[in-house]
Structures are given as structure tokens and as C-alpha cells.
N, C-alpha and C positions, 0 to 999 in steps of 0.2 A: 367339276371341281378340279383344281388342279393338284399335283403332289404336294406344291410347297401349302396351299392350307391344310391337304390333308396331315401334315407333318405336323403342324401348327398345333391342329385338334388333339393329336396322340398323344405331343411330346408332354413330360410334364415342365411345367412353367419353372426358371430360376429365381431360385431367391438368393437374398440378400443379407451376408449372413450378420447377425448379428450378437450384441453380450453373450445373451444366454444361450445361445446356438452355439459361440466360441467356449464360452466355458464345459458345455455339455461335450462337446466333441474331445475337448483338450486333455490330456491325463494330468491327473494332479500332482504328479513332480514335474510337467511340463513348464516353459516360463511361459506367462502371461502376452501378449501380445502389447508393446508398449505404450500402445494410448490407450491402455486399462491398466495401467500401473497405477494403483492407489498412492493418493498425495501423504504426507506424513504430519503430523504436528508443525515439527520445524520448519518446512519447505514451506506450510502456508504461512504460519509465526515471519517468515523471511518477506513472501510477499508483501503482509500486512504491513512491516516494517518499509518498505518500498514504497507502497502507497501514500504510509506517511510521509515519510522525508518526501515525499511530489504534492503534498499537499502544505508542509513546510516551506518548497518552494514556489508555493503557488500555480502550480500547474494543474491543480483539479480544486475543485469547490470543494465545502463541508460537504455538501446531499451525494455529491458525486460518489467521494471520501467513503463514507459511510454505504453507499450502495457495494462498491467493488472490497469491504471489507467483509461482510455478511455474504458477499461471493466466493469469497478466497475461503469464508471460516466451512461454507457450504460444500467448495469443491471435493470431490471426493476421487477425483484420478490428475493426475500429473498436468496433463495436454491441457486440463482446464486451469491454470494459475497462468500460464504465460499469456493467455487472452488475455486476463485482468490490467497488464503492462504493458501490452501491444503499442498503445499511443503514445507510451511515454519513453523520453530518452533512454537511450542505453551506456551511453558511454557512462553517464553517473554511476548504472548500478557496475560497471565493471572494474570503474576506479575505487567503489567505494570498500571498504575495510574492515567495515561495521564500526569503527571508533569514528563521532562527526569531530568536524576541527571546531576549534573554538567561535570562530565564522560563524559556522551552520549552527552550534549550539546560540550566540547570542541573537541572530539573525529569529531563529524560533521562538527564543524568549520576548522578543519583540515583536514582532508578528502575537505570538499568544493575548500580549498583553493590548495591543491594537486592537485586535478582535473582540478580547474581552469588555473595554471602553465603548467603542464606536458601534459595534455589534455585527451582522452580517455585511455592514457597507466598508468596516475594514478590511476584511479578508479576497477584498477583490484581488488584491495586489502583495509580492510580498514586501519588506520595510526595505527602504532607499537608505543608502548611505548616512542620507542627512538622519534619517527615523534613529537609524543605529547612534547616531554620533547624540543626538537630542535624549535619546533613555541613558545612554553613558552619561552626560551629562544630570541626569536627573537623578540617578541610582550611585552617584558619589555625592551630590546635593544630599540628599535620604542619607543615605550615610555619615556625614560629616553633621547633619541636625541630631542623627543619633549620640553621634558620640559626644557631641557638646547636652545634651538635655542629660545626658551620663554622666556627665564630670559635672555639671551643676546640682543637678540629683543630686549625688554623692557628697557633694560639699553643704548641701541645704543641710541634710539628713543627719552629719555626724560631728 
């Protein structure tokens, strides 16, 4: 037998430390080691928020949507939220301000209301210029039948 397995046999084996290995050893005014930083309310509140507006844009499905949102609400340390948004653009979330412009706001509303008609075969896609321009046109239509069956109302009645 040679030294190097008798070394083999003696040494004892390395491990691999992990959580509770780190916590155990760490003193408790020590800081944490940062990819056991627990995530907060708001940091995952933020991703969830992220998720949407990518699903406003169309860039993930409802099942998807809803899978990486029960993820975010799940994570429980920091390192696991940025997975969540790994595939999705970034420049968005770095522009964005948390106020959406009025764009993104009707853009949404359109898109909502596609989905909600057509059902999962709307939401392949999000609403084209023309979609946008075709509910504006329809949502001042509705509006202007309102206010006429108002004023005729009004004049039946009194």
C-alpha cells in the first residue's frame, strides 16, 4: 500500500459547508454571508411587480406569470429573486420609475380587455397600434352613447 492511500484512509474527508454549518459556526452579531440574506416584503412585492409589467408586455404567458409569482412570494433569501428575471430584459427594469406612462397604462387596458373576449388565444401577443387606436375608438363611441342616452334620459323624465 502506498502512503498516498494510507493518507487517504486516515485523513478525515472534507465537507461542504453549508446553511446550518454556517449559521452554527457564525456569531450572532456576525453578518450573514450574502446569499443567505433573507429577501423582504418589498424586494419580492418589486419582483412581482416586474413580472407583471413582462407579462403586460407580453413577454411570459399567464401559467408562466403565475408560476415565477408563487416563486418570488416563496423565495425566502435575496440570490433567489434575481433568477425569477434572469430571461427578461433589463434595460426596462432600469428605466423604469415605478409610475408606467400612459402608453403602458392603455396598452394594459387593452391587452386586459383582449384577453378577457378572446380568452387564452388573445394573450399570445401584446395589442398593435392598430388594437390601441380601434378601443380608443370604441371607448369614446361608449362614451358619447353615454352621454346622449343621459341627456335624452333626462329630458324624458322631467
Amino acid at each position: 500500500m502506498s502512503t498516498t492511500d494510507e493518507h487517504l484512509r486516515t485523513s478525515t474527508p472534507t465537507s461542504v459547508p453549508t446553511l446550518a454549518s454556517a449559521l452554527e459556526t457564525a456569531s450572532p452579531l456576525a453578518d450573514p454571508p450574502p446569499q443567505f440574506v433573507r429577501a423582504s416584503d418589498a424586494e419580492r412585492q418589486a419582483t412581482v411587480e416586474l413580472l407583471h409589467q413582462a407579462l403586460s408586455e407580453g413577454r411570459l404567458d399567464l401559467s408562466e406569470t403565475d408560476e415565477r409569482v408563487a416563486a418570488a412570494y416563496a423565495a425566502r433569501y435575496r440570490h433567489e429573486l434575481p433568477l425569477l428575471l434572469a430571461d427578461l430584459p433589463s434595460s426596462d427594469r432600469e428605466a423604469h420609475d415605478g409610475a408606467p406612462t400612459w402608453a403602458q397604462v392603455w396598452a394594459s387596458v387593452v391587452w386586459r380587455a383582449r384577453t378577457s373576449l378572446m380568452g387564452p388565444a388573445g394573450a399570445d401577443e401584446p395589442p398593435t397600434a392598430a388594437h390601441r387606436r380601434l378601443a380608443a375608438l370604441l371607448t369614446a363611441l361608449a362614451a358619447l352613447w353615454m352621454l346622449v342616452c343621459a341627456f335624452l334620459g333626462a329630458g324624458l323624465t322631467g
